[in-house]
C-alpha positions as CSV (number, residue, x, y, z in Angstrom):
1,X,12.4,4.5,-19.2
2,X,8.6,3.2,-19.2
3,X,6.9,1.5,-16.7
4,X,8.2,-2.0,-16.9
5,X,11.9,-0.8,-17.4
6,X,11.3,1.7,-14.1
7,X,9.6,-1.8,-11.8
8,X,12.8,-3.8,-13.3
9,X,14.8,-0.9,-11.7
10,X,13.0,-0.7,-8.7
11,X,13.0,-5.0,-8.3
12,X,16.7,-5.3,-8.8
13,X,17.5,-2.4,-6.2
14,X,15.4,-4.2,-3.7
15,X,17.6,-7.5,-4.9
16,X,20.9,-5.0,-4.3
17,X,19.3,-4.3,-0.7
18,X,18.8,-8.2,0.3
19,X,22.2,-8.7,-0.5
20,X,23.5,-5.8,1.6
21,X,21.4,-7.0,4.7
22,X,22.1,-10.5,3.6
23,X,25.9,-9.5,4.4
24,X,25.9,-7.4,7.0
25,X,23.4,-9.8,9.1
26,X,26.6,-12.1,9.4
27,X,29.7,-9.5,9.9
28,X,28.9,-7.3,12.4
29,X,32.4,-5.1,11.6
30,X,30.3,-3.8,8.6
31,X,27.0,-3.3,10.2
32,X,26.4,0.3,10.8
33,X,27.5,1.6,7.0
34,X,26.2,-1.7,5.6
35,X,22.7,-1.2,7.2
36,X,21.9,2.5,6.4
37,X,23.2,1.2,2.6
38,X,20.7,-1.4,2.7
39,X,17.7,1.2,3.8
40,X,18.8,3.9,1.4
41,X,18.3,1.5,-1.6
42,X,15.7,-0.7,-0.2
43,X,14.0,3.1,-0.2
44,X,14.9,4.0,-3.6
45,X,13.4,0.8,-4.7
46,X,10.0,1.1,-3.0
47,X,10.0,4.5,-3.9
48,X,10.0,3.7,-7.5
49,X,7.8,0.9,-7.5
50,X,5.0,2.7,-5.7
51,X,5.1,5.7,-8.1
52,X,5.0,3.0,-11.3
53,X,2.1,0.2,-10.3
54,X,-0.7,2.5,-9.8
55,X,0.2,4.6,-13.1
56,X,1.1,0.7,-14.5
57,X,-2.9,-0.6,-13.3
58,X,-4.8,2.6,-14.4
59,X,-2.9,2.4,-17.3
60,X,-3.1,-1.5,-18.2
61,X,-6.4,-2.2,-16.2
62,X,-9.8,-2.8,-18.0
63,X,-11.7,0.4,-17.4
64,X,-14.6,-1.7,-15.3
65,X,-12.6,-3.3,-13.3
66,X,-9.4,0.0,-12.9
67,X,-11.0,0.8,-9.5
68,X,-11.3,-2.6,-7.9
69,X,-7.6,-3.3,-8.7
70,X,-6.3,-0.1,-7.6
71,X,-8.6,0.1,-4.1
72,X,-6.8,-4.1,-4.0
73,X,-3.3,-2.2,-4.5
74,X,-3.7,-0.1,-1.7
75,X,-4.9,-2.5,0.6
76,X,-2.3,-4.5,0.2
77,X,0.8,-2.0,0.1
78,X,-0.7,-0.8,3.6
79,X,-0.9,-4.7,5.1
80,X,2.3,-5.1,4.6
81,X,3.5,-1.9,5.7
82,X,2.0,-2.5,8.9
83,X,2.3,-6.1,9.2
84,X,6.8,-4.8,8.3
85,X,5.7,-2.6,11.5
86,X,3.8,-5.1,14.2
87,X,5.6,-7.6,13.6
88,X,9.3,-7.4,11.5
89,X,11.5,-10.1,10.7
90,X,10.8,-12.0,13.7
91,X,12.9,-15.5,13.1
92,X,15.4,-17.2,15.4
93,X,18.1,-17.9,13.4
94,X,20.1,-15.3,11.7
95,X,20.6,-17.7,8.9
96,X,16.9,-17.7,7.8
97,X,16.1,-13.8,7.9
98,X,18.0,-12.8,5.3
99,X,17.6,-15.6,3.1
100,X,13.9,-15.3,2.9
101,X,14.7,-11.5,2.1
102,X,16.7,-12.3,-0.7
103,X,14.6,-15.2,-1.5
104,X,11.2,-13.0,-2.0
105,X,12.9,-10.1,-3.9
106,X,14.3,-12.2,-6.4
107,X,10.8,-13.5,-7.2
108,X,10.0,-9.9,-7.4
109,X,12.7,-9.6,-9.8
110,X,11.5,-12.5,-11.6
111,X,8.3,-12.0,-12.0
112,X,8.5,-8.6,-13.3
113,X,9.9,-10.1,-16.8
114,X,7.0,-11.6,-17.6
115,X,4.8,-8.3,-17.7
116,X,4.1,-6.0,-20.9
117,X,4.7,-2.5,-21.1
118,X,2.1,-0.1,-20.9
119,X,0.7,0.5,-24.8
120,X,0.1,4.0,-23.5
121,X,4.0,4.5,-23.1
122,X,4.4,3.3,-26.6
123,X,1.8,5.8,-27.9
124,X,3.4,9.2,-26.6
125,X,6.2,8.1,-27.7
126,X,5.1,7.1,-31.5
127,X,5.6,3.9,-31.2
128,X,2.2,2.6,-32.7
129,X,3.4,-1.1,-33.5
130,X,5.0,-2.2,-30.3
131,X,2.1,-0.9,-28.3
132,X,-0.2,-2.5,-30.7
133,X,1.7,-5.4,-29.8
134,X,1.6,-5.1,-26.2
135,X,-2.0,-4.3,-26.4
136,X,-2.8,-7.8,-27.6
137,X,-0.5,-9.3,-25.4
138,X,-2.4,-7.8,-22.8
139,X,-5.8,-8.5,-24.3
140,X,-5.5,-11.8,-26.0
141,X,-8.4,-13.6,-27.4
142,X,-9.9,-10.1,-28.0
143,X,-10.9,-9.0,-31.5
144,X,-9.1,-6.0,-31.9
145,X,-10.7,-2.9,-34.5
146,X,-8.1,-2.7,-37.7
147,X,-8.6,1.1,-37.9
148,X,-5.8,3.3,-36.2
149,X,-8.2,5.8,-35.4
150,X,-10.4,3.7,-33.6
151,X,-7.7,2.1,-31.8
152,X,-6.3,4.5,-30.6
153,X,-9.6,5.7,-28.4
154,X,-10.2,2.1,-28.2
155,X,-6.6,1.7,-26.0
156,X,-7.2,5.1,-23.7
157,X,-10.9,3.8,-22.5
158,X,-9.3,0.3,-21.5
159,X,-12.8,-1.6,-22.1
160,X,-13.2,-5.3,-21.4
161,X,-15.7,-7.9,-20.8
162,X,-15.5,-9.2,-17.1
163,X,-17.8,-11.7,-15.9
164,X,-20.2,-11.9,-13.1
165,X,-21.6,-8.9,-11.4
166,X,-20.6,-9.1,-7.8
167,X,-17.0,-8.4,-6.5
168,X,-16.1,-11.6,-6.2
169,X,-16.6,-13.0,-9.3
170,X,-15.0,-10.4,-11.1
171,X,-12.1,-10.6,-8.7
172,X,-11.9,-14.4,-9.1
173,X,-12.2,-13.7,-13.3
174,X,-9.1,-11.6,-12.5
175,X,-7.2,-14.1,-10.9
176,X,-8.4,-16.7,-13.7
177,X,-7.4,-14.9,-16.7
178,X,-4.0,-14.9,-16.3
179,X,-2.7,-13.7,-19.8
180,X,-5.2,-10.6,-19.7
181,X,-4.7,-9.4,-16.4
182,X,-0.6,-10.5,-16.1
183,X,0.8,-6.8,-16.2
184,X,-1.2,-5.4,-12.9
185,X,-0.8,-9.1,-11.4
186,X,2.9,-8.8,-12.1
187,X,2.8,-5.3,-10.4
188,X,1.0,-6.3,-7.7
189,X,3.1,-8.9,-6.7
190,X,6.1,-7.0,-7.2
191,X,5.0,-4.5,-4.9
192,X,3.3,-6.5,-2.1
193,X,6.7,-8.8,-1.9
194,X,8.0,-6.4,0.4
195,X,5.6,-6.2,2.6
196,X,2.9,-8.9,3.8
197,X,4.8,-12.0,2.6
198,X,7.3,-11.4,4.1
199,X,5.7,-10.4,7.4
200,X,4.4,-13.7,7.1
201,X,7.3,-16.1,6.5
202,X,8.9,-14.6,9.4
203,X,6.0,-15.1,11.8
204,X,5.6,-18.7,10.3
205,X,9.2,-19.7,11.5
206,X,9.1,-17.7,14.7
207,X,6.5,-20.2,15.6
208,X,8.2,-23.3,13.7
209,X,11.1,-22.4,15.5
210,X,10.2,-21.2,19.0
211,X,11.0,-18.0,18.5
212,X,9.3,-16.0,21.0
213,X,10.6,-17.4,24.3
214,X,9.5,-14.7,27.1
215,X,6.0,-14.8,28.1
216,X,3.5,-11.7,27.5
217,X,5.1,-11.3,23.4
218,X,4.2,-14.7,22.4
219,X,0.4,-13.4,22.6
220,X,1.2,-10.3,20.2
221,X,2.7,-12.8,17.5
222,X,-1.1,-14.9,17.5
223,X,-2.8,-12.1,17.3
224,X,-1.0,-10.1,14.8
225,X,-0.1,-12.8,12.2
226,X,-3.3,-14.0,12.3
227,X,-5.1,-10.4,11.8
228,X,-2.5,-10.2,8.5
229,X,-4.8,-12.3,6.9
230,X,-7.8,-10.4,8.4
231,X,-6.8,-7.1,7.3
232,X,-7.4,-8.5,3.3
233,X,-11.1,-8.4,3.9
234,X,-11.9,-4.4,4.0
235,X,-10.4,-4.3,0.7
236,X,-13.1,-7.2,-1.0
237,X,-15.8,-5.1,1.0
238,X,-14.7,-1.5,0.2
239,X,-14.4,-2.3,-3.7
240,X,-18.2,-3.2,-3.9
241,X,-18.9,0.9,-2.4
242,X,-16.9,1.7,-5.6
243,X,-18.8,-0.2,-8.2
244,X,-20.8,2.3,-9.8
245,X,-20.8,5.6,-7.0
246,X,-19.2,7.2,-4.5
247,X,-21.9,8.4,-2.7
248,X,-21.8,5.4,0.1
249,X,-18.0,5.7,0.2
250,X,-18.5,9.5,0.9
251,X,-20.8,8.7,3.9
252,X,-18.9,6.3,4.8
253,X,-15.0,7.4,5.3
254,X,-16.1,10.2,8.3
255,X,-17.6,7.3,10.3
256,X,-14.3,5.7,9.3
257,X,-12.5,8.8,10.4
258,X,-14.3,8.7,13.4
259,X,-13.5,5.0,14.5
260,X,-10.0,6.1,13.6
261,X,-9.9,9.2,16.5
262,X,-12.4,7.1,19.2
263,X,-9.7,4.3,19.2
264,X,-6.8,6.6,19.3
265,X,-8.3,8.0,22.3
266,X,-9.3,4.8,23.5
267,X,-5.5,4.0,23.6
268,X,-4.6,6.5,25.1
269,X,-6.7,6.3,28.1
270,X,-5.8,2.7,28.0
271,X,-2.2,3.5,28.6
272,X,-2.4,5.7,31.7
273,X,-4.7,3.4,33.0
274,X,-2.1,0.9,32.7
275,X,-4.3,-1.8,31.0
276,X,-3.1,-5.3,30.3
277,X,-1.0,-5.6,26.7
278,X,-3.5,-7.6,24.9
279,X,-6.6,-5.3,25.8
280,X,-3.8,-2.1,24.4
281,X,-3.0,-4.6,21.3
282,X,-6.5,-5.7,20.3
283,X,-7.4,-1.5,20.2
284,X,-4.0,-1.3,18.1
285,X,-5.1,-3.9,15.5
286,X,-8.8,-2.6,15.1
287,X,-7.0,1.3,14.3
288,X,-4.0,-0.9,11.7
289,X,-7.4,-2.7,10.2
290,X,-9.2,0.8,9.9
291,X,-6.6,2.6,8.4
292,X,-5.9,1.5,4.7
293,X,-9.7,3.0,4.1
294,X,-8.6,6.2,3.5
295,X,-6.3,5.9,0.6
296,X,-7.7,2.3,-0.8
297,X,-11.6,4.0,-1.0
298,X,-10.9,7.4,-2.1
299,X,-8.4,9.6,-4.0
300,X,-6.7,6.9,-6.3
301,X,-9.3,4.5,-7.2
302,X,-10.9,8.1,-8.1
303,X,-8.2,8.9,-10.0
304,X,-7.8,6.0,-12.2
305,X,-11.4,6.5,-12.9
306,X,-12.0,9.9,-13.5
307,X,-8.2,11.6,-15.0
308,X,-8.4,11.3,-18.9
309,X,-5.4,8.8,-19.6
310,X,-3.3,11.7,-21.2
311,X,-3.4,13.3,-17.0
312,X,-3.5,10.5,-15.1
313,X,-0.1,9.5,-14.7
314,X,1.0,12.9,-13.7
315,X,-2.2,13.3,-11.1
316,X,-1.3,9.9,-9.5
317,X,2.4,11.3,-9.2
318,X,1.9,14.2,-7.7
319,X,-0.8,12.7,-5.4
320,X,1.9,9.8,-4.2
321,X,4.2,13.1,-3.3
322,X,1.7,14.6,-1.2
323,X,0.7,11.2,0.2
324,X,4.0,10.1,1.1
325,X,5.8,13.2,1.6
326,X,3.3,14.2,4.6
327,X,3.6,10.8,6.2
328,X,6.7,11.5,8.0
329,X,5.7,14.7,9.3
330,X,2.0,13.7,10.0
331,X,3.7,10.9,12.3
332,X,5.8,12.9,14.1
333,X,2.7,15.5,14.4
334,X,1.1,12.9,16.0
335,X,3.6,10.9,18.3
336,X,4.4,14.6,19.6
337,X,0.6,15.6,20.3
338,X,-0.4,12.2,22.0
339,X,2.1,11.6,24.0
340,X,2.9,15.1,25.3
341,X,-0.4,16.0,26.2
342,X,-0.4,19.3,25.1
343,X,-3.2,21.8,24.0
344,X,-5.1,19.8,27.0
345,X,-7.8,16.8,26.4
346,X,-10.1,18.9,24.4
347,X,-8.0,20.9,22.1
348,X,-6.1,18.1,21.6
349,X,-8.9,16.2,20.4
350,X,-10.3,19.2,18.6
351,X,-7.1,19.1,16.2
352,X,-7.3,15.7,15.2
353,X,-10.4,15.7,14.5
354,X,-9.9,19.0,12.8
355,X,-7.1,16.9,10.3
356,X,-9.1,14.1,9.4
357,X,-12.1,16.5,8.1
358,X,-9.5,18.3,5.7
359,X,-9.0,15.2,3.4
360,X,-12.5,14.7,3.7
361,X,-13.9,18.2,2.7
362,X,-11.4,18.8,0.2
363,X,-12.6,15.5,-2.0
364,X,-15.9,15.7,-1.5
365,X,-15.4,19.6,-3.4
366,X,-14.4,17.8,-7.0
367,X,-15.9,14.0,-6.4
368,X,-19.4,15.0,-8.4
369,X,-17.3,16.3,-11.2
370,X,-15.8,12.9,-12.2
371,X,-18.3,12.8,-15.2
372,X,-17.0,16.5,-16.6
373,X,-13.2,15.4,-16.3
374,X,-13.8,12.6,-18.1
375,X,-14.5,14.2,-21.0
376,X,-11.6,17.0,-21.1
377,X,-8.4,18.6,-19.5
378,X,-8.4,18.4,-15.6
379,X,-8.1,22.4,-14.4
380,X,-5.2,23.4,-12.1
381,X,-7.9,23.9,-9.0
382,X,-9.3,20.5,-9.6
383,X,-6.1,18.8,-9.7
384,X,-4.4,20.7,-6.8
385,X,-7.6,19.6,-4.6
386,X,-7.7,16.2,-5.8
387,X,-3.7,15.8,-4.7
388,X,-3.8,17.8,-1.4
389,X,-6.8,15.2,-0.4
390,X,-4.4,12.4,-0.9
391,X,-2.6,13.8,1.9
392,X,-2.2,11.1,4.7
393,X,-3.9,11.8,7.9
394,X,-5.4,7.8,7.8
395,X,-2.2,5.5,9.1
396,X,-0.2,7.6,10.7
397,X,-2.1,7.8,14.2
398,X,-2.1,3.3,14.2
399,X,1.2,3.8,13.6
400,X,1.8,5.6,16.3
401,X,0.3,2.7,18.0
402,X,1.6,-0.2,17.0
403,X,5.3,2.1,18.1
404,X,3.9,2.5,21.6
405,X,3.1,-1.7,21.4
406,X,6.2,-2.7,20.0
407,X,8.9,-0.1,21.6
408,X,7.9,-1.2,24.9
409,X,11.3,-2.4,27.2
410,X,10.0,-6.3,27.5
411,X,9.7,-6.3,23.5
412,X,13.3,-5.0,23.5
413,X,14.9,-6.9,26.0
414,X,12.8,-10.1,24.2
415,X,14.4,-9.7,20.5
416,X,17.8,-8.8,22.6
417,X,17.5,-12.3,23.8
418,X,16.3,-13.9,20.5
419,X,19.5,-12.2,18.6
420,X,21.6,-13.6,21.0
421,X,22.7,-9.3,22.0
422,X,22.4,-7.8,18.9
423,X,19.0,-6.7,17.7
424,X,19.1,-6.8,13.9
């Protein structure tokens, strides 16, 4: 279909799914079928979307700023993911959930219109003059070479001036530029819709609204909506490691790692200890803010970078089906071995630390051949390495958290009460 028919796809089934919560949130006859309706296609459509936008920016992106905009793509998907996890829908009024659901999809929808295709689709398929038009769509106000052949290697290296050195200036020349960089902007709003937005409306009228009413949750709320905007930050700071190396990132992400297990087992000796919730919480929200490092830093800004453009699409696939695929399991894995203290303190310990290096060792086996891929076919042993060190070991232990935080019987008993007896 391409890339901009597949996120038009993937918008409008997240459209079909606001309706579907839109209606069951006032009929509760049709709840139950309604609901799991509403999560299957709200799944497809997330599904969809995160396997297009990062082929759509490595693709579309400008080859010196690909990295930064994909590391900013990560670290955005996983905000909102959490922020969807710490926080919800959280309004009083039945009336207002829903309609800022349906409200921010269509925007989604919207949006997506206004983005090009990628000229890369156009070229496998033959299609030389539309992706030479959507090549200076997307880079307008750029002489553009006459000669086929040297457009063609022209469009696969994606080059383009960006201002400034530092990350912020070429961050703010993304933002500025709006007709060069509109296809990953459009993508990236698309995708983060779901997410942090929302997050954030919802906390916005809980508080508008007085929608936290027992005492001991209203302190979660504070805390979490204002570390949504926090969590932004590690992205602005982890796409300067990625400039030019990836030596600082490599020594980097185990001390990352590290934090990761020390406040996982921080929590837990919190929890038998029975410390107070906010002590539990602020631990929670420094593991959530650690998290995103692992895929935003590594594999997939990597990726974008090193795959020739003829592979990188299929790498980024396959490495979003290891990714997501072992996020379910790895969640479980953990929820299981944390809270049923098994293997005892020290081979518990031994084992997660054990997971995290696997990632870790497997990436840095193929990171110093970046410059050899570049220049050829990616072998099967590079590849297979490359998407088995996607796998995600990084959010799945905050998860775990921030389900310990918010499953807790007062948090229940609160949105019970908020609801008015039926928690939606």
């Amino acid at each position: 279909m391409g890339r901009r028919r597949t996120l038009l796809v993937a918008s409008s089934m997240t459209v079909i799914s606001a309706v579907m919560y839109s209606v069951y949130s006032f009929d509760p006859e049709v709840y139950l079928p309604l609901s799991r309706a509403s999560d299957l296609m709200a799944g497809l459509g997330n599904g969809l979307a995160i396997c297009t936008v990062p082929v759509l920016i490595a693709e579309t992106s400008p080859a010196k700023i690909r990295k930064l905009i994909s590391a900013l793509f990560w670290f955005s998907m996983s905000s909102g993911q959490m922020m969807i996890v710490c926080l919800g829908i959280e309004v009083a009024s039945p009336l207002l959930a829903p309609t800022f659901y349906l409200l921010s999809q269509a925007v989604a929808l919207f949006f997506v219109f206004g983005i090009c295709e990628s000229p890369l689709w156009y070229m496998h398929g033959g299609q030389m003059d539309r992706a030479f038009a959507s090549y200076r769509r997307l880079r307008s106000g750029t002489e553009i070479l006459a000669a086929r052949e040297l457009y063609q290697s022209h469009i696969i290296h994606m080059d383009g001036d960006v201002s400034g050195v530092g990350t912020t200036y070429r961050l703010l020349d993304f933002v500025r530029v709006s007709k060069i960089r509109r296809n990953t902007l459009g993508s990236l709003v698309a995708m983060i819709s779901g997410g942090l937005d929302l997050s954030l409306a919802g906390a916005l009228l809980s508080v508008m609204t007085d929608g936290y009413t027992q005492e001991g949750v209203a302190e979660p709320f504070f805390i979490f909506s204002g570390y949504a905007l926090f969590m932004m930050f590690p992205s602005f700071l982890g796409t300067s490691f990625i400039k030019k190396r990836y030596s600082k990132v490599l020594r980097l992400y185990p001390v990352v790692l590290l934090l990761l297990a020390v406040m996982a087992l921080l929590f837990e000796r919190l929890n038998d200890s029975g410390a107070p919730s906010g002590v539990m919480i602020l631990v929670t929200l420094v593991s959530v803010g650690l998290s995103p490092l692992g895929p935003g830093l590594l594999p997939f800004p990597y990726m974008t970078d090193a795959f020739p453009a003829s592979h990188r699409d299929v790498g980024i696939a396959f490495s979003l089906m290891a990714f997501f695929g072992t996020q379910y399991a790895s969640q479980r894995f953990y929820d299981s071995l944390l809270w049923s203290r098994a293997f005892g303190f020290v081979g518990r310990w031994s084992i997660l630390i054990l997971l995290y290096l696997i990632p870790v060792l497997l990436f840095m086996s193929v990171w110093k051949k970046s410059a050899v891929i570049k220049g050829g076919t990616p072998s099967f042993g590079f590849s297979i390495r490359i998407i088995f060190a996607s796998i995600d070991q990084y959010q799945s232990l905050a998860t775990s958290c921030c389900y310990a935080i918010l499953s807790t019987e007062d948090c229940a008993n609160a949105n019970e009460r908020r609801s008015g007896g039926t928690t939606y």
